[in-house]
N, C-alpha and C positions, 0 to 999 in steps of 0.2 A: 625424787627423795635422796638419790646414792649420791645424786652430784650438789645438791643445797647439801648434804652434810660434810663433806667434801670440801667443798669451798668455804665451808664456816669454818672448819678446821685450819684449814691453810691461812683465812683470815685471822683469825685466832692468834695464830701463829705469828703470821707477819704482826700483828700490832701489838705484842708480845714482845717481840725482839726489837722493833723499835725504841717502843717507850724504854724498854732495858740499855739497850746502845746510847741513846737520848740521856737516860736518867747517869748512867755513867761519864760519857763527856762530859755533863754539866759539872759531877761530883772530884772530875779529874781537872777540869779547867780552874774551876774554884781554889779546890787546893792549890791548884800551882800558883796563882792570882795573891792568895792572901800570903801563900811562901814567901814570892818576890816582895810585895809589901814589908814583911816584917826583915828580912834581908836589908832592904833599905831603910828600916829605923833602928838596926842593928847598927848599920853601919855609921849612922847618921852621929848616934852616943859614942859610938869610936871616935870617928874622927873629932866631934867635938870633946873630947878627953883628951884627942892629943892636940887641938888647938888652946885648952886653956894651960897646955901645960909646955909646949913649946913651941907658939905664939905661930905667925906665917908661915915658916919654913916648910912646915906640913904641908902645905900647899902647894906650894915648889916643886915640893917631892912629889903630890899626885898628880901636878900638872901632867910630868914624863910617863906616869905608871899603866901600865896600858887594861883599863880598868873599863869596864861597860856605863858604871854608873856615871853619874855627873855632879859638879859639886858646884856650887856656887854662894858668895859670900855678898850678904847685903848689911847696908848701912842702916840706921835707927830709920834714916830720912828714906828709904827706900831705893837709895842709890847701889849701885850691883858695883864692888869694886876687886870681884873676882869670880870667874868663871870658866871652871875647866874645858869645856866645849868652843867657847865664844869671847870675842875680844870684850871685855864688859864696855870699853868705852861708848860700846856702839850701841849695845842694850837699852833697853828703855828702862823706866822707875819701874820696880816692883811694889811700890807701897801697897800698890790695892790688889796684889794677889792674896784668893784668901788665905794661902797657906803661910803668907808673909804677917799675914793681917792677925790671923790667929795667933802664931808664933810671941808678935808682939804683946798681944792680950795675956795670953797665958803659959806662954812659955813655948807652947810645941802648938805644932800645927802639919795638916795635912790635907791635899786634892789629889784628884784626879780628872784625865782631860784625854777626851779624844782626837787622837787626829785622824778625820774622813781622808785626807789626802793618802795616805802613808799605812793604814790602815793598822795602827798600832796604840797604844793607853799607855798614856805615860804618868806615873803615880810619884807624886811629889811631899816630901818632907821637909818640916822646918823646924828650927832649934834652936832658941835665943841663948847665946853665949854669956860669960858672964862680964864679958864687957860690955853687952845691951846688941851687939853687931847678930845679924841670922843668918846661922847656917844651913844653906836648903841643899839637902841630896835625891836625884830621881834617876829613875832608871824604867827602859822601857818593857812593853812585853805585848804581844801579839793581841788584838781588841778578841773579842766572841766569834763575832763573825768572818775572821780571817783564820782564827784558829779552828772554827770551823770550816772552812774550806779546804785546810792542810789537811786535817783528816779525815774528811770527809769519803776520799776513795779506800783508805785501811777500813771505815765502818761499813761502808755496801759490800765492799768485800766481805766482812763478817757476815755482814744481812742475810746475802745472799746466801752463805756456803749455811747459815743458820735454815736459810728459808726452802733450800733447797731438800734436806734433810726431814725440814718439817713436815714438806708436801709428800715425798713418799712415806712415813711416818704415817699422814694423815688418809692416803692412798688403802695403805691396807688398814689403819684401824676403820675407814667407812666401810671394807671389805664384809671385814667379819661382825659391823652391825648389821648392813642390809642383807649377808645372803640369808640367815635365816627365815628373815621378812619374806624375801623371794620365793623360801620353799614351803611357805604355810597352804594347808589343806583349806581352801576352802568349803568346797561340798561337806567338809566335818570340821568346823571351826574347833569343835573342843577337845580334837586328838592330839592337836599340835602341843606339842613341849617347846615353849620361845618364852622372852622377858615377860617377867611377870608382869612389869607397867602394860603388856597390852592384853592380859588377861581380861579384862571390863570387856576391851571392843571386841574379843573374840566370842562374847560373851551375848554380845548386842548380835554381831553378826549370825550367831545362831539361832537366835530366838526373830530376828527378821527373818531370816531363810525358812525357817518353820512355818511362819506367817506369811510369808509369799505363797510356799507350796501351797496351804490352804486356800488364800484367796484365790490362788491358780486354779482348784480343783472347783470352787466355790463358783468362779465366773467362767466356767467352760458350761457346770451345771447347768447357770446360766443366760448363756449363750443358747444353748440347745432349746432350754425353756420359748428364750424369747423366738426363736425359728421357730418352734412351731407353734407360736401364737401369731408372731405376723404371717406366718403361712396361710392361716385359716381368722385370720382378722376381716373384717367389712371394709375398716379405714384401707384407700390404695399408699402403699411406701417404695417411691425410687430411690434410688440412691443412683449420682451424673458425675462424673470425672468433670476437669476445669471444660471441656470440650463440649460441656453440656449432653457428651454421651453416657445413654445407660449403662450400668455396673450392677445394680442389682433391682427386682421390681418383682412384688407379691403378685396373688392372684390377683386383686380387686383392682390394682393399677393395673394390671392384665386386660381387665375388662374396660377398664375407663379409658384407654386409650385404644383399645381396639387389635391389640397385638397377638399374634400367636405365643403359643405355650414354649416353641424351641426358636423361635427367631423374633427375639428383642433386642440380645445383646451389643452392644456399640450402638445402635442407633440413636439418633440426632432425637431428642425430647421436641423439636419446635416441630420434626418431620410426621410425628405423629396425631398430632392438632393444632391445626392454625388458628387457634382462639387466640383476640391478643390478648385479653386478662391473661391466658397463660404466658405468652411471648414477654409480655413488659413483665411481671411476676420473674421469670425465668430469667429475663434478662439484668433487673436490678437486683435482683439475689446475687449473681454472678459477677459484679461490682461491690458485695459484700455488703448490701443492705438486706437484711430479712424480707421477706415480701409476705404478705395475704393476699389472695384475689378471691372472689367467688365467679365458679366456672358454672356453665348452663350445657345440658346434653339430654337429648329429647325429653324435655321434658321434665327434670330431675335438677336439682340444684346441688353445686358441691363447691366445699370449703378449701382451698389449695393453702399450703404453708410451702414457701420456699426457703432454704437457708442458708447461705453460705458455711462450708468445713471449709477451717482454714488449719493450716498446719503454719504457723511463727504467721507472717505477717502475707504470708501468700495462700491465694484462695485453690484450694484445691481440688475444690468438688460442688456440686448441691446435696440437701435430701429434701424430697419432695413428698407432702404428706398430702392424701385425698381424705375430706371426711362426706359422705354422703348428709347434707345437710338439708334434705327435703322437710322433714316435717319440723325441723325447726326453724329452719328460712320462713313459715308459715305461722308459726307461733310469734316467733319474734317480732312482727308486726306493733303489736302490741307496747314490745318492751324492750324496740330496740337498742336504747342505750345502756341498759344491761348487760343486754346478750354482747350488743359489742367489745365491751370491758371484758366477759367471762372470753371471747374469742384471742382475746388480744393476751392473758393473761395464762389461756391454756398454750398458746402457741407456743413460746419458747421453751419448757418443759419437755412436750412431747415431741416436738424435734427434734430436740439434743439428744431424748431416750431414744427415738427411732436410729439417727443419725449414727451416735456413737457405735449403738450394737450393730447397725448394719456394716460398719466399718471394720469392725473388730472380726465379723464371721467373715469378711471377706479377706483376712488378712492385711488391713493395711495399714495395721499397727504392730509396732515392734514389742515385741514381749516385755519388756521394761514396762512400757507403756500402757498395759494393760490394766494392772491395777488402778490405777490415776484413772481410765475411762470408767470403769465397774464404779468406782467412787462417784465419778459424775452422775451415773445412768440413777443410780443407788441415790443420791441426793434428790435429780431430778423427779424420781418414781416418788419420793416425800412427800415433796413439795404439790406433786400433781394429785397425789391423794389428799392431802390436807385441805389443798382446795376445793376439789370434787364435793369433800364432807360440808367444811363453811359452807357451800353454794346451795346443798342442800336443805342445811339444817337453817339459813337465811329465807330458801323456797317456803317454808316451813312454818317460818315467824313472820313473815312477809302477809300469809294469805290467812293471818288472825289462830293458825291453831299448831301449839306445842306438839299436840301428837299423844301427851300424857295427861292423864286427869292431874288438879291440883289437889295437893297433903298440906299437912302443916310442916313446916319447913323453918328449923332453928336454924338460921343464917352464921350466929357463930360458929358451932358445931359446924356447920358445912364450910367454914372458911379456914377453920382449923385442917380440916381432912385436905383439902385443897391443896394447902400451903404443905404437908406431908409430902403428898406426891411431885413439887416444884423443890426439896429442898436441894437435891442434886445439882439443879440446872444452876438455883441459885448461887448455892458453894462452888460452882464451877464458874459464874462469875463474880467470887466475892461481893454476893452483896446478901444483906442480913434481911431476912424477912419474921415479922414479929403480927399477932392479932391479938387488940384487946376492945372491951367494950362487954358489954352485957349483954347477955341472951337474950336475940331476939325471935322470935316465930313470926311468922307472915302466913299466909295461905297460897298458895303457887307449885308451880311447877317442878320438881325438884331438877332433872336433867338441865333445864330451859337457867335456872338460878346456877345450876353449877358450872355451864358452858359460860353466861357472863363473868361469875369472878374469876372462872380460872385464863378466859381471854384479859381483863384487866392486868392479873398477876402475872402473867406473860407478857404484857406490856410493858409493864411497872420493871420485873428484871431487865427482861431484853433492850432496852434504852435508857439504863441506868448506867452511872461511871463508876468506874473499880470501889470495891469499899464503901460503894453506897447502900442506903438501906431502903426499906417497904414496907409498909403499915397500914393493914388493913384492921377500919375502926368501926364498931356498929353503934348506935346510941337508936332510942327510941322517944316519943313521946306520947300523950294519948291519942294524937292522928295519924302519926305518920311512923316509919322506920327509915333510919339512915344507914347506907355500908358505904365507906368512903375509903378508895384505896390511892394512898399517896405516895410516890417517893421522891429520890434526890437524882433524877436521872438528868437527861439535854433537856426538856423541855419543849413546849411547842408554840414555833413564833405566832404573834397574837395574828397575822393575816391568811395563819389556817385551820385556826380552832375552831371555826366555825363551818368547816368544810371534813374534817377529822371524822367523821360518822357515816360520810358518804361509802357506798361501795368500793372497793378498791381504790379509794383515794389513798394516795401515801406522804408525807412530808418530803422524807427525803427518798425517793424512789430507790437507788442504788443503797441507802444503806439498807433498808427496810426489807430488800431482796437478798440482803448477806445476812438479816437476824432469821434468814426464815418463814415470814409470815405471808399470809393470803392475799392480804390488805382488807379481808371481812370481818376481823376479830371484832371492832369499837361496831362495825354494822347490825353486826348481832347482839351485842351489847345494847344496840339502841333499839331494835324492835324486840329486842326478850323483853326490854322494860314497857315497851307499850303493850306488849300482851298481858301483863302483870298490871297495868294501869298507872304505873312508877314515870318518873322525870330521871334524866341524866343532866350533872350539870359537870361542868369543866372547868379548871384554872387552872392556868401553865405559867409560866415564865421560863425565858430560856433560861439555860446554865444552870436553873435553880431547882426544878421538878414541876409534876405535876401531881393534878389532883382530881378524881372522876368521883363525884357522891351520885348515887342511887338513889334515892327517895320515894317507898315503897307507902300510899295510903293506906291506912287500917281501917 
């Protein structure tokens, strides 16, 4: 910072003194330019005063006079029959110089002409006599660019003795802005007396330093918490350096590899079970692709997650999660491609949670750094409960029964209270949400009716663009009840709307995993309505919005 202010000074300075030196020779060259000019039309009305009043002799006389200018006498025809410089015989016509040319027309006349060789301007005047004959007078003077070169060494010498001035000038004024900077308190941002302009940041810095110490004290908490859950957890959790040696391993990994309580440390993960599901698992993890494998040991079936920790773009570890998966390896018969979707969905969650915290209690994260993991672990812990519930509360609608006897249930009412509890989320992404329509009552479930619209209206925000809006509508007839919730969001291309209701189905996978969601929301939406005896129907288009109606028989 001391040396950018530093050198803007000195810059400053220098193109400062330039343009000043610059704007002055121009202002001095000019002057002296148009001086000479009128010198020589001065001269020009002299001499011609004393050629109408005694005739050639004048001439004569300045042929001898030792005079800078030059004078020369031309004919109506353009013939030169006198010239102080030159033998006129030898001269060429001047008729068609302009300054002759004008002369003629109107009396007086004037150019100028450079000569590249000589590097001089030579400004020329003319003056029709009153015998019709012109008298032209020029005289020379140095062009721009050579009288820029004459002075050119007197102005760097100014520059310099300017410039040199400036930079210790500018030496100690960057002095006494930056040291105070230098000696600001941070551990107490708001003790310090400095420029008020930095008052705001001193201001920021406080109030983050306060929020640090908190989240500090907040994720030690923590940390402590999660040690002695995965101490005493069933899941096994290692944690393997790039060397695929142990760093850290609970009791259950304890067990499942067969290791003692005081000598696991550093050893080799492939030296403790030569399973290849775990060797290939263990080994493309460590190539930085995630792995599952299902491991087999006497008898027992278990779930393996392997993960790459990568720190920038280098793999610097595993963490390896065991889940005893006996009696659902046994159920899952049944419903395999379920379970597979729920395996595949839990996995990246709980490794990151396992991963990060087991990182953090072993130290190998820099304090900085901590906060940023606690945010991770904190996000992932969300996301793995939000899903645990959908999965459930899907088990739930799945196998025909809510859980709650049905009430009469006024659909507006409950979509007004809905939309209360989302106005936050909404206003945090600019978009307006509005219900109109007339009261309608159904017979149903109340929890089961308010999990669907509040998944819609979660949809309807979360994939909407800035400034858009959401409208949920109810209309009824004597058969049926309609709630249709619409907005102006991306839309959904027509070759997956018909896939959109599936389990964990997502459009667009990567965003759908930055809005938050399970991928079960529109699932449960689809079997709440078959519990209810209800149809869903769907209309998208991209760019333009969509549209989900409900259609509830009476």
């Amino acid at each position: 910072m001391k040396r950018r202010i530093y050198l803007s000074m000195c810059a400053l300075s220098l193109c400062t003194v330039l343009l000043t030196a610059t704007l002055i020779a121009g202002v001095i060259y000019v002057r002296f330019y148009e001086s000479m000019k009128q010198g020589v039309r001065n001269e020009a009305h002299y001499i011609a005063s004393a050629l109408n009043l005694t005739g050639d002799r004048y001439l004569l006389a300045k042929r001898n006079a030792a005079d800078t200018s030059r004078l020369t006498l031309v004919m109506p025809d353009g013939s030169v029959v006198f010239d102080s410089a030159e033998d006129p015989t030898r001269m060429e016509n001047h008729l068609h110089r302009s300054e002759i040319d004008a002369a003629l027309r109107t009396g007086n006349g004037e150019a100028s002409r450079l000569s590249q060789t000589f590097g001089v301007t030579t400004f020329y005047y003319a003056l029709r006599l009153n015998d019709g004959r012109i008298l032209r007078v020029s005289d020379t003077a140095d062009s721009v660019y050579t009288w820029v070169l004459r002075t050119l060494p007197y102005m760097l010498l100014a520059v310099l003795a300017v410039f040199l001035v400036s930079t210790i000038a500018a030496a100690r004024q960057t002095k006494s802005i930056v040291t105070p900077i230098n000696a600001l308190n941070l551990d107490d941002p708001l003790s310090n007396v400095v420029y008020e302009e930095l008052s705001p940041l001193l201001v920021r810095i406080s109030k983050q330093k306060a929020q640090i110490d908190g989240q500090m004290r907040e994720l030690l908490k923590k940390q402590d918490e999660f040690s002695a859950i995965t101490g005493s957890m069933n899941e096994g959790l290692a944690v393997l350096n790039a060397k695929l040696q142990i760093l850290s391993i609970n009791q259950s990994a304890l067990r499942f590899f067969g290791l003692p309580l005081d000598d696991w440390r550093g050893r080799h993960i492939l030296a403790t079970n030569r399973s290849a599901a775990l060797q290939n698992a263990v080994e493309q993890a460590a190539r930085g692709e995630p792995q599952a494998a299902q491991l087999s040991l006497s008898g027992r079936h278990y779930q393996l997650f392997a993960s790459p920790v990568k720190s920038g773009d280098v793999i610097s570890g595993l963490v390896l999660l065991l889940h005893d998966v006996t009696v659902r390896h046994e159920a899952e018969q049944l419903r395999r491609e379920f379970s597979a979707n729920v395996s595949h969905e839990l996995k990246t969650p709980l490794t990151s949670i396992s991963g990060y915290a087991e990182i953090i209690q072993n130290g190998l994260v820099k304090p900085a750094d901590i906060p940023v993991f606690a945010e991770r672990i904190r996000t992932e812990a969300t996301r793995l409960v939000a899903l645990i519930e959908d999965i459930i509360k899907l088990s739930s609608l799945d196998e025909g029964r809510p859980g709650v006897p049905n009430e009469p249930v006024d659909l507006l009412a409950l979509s007004q209270q809905i939309v209360q509890r989302y106005v936050s989320l909404a206003a945090e992404k600019g978009v307006s949400v509005s219900v109109c329509g007339e009261s309608t009552v159904i017979d149903g479930a109340r929890p089961v009716l308010d999990e669907m619209i509040s998944n819609l209206l979660l949809n309807a925000i979360k994939y909407n663009r800035e400034q858009g809006s959401v409208e949920i509508s109810l209309s009824r007839s004597p058969t049926q009840a309609v709630l249709a919730v619409s907005d102006t969001g991306i839309g959904i291309p027509r070759e997956h709307q018909a896939r959109v209701f599936e389990r964990f189905y997502r459009v667009d996978k990567s965003h759908s995993r930055d809005t938050g969601g399970t991928g079960l929301g529109l699932s449960i939406v689809k079997h709440g309505a078959l519990c209810h005896g209800a149809t869903v129907e769907l209309s998208s288009e991209p760019g333009r919005g969509t549209t989900v109606r409900i259609v509830f028989p009476l």
